[in-house]
C-alpha positions as CSV (number, residue, x, y, z in Angstrom):
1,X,0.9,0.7,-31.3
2,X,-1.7,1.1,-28.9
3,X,-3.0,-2.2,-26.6
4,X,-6.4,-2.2,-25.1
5,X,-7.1,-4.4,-23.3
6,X,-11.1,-5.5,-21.9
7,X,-12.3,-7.7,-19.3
8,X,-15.2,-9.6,-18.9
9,X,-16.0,-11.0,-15.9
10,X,-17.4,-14.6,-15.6
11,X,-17.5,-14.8,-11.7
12,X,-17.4,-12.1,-8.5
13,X,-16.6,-12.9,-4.8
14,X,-16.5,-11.1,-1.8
15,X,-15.0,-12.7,1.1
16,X,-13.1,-13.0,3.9
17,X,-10.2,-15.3,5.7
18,X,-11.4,-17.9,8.1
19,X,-7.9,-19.8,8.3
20,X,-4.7,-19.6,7.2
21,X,-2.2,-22.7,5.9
22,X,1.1,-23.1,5.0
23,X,0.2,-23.5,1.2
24,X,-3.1,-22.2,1.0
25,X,-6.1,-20.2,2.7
26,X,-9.9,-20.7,3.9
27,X,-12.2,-18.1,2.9
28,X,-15.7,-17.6,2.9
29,X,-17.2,-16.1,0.3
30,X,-20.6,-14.3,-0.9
31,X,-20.7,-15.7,-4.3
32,X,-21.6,-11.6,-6.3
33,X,-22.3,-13.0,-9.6
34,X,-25.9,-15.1,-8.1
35,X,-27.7,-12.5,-8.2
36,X,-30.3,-12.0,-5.7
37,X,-30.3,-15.4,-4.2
38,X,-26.2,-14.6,-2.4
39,X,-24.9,-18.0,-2.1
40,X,-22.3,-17.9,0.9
41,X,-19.7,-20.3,0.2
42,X,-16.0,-21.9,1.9
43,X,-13.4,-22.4,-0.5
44,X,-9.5,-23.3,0.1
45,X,-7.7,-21.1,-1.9
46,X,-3.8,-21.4,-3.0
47,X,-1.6,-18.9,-1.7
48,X,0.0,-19.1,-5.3
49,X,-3.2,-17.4,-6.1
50,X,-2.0,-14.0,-4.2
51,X,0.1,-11.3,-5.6
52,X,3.5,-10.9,-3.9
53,X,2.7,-7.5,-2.9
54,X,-0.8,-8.6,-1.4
55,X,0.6,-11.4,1.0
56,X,1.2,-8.6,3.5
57,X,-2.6,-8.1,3.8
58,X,-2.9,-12.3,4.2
59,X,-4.2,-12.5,8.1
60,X,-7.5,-13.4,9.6
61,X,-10.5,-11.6,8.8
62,X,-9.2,-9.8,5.9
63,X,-11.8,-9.2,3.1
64,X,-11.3,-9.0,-0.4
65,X,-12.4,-9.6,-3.6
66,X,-11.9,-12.7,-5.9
67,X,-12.3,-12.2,-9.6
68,X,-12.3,-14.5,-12.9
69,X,-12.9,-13.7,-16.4
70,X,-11.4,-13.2,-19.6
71,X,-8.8,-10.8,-20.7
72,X,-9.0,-9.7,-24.2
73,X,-6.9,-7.5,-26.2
74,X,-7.0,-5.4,-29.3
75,X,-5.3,-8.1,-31.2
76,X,-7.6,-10.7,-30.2
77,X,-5.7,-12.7,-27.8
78,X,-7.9,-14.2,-24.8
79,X,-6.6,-15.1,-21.4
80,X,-8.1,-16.3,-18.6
81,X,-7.5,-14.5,-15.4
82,X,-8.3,-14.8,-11.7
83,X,-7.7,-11.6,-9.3
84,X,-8.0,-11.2,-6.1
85,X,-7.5,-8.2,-4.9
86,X,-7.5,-7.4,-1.1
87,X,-9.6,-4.1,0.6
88,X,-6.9,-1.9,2.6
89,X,-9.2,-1.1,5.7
90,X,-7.6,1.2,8.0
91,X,-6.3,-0.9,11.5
92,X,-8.4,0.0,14.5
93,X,-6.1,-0.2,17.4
94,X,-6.8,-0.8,21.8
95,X,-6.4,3.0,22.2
96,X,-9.0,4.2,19.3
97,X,-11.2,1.7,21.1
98,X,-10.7,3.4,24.6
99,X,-10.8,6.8,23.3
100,X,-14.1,6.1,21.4
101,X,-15.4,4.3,24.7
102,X,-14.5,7.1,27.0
103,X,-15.8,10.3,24.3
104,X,-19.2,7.6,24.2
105,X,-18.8,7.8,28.4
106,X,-18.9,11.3,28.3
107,X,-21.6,11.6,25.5
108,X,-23.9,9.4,27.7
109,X,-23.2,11.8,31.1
110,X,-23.9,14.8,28.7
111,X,-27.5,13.5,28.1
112,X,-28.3,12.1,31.5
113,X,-27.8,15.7,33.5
């Protein structure tokens, strides 16, 4: 027996964290579903909220997405369901910094001669 299962979606975000609390987060977020007018918007957000594999990416600045909408299956059963799901960005570290600096450095003395 075969489950399918469809989503609709009622309401996108993209944001990122501004703060991060012992219960909760602050994010803020670029509300995707307006259309063309983009509200931005700050909302506190339960850590309860975050998958236990995603709290690793919980730290400042991280962007994700945050998604509600219905779940519906084959057999007619509706959920609702709210998703956030978090981009894996690679890490930019001090020394990819100061190697991008110094090849820009040299770039620059390249087109100066």
């Amino acid at each position: 027996m075969e489950h399918t299962v469809m989503f609709q979606v009622l309401q996108e975000w993209e944001g990122y964290i501004i703060e991060i609390g012992e219960d909760d987060f602050t994010a803020r977020l670029l509300d995707l579903t307006a259309g063309s007018s983009h509200e931005e918007e700050e909302a506190v957000i339960p850590l309860s909220e975050i998958s236990e594999d995603d709290l690793k990416h919980l730290r400042l600045g991280s962007i994700f997405q945050w998604i509600i909408g219905y779940e519906r299956s084959t057999s007619g059963t509706k959920q609702c369901v709210s998703q956030i799901i978090f981009r894996e960005l690679p890490v930019v570290t001090k020394q990819d910094i100061s190697e991008v600096e110094e090849w820009a450095k040299k770039t620059a003395q390249l087109w100066s001669d």
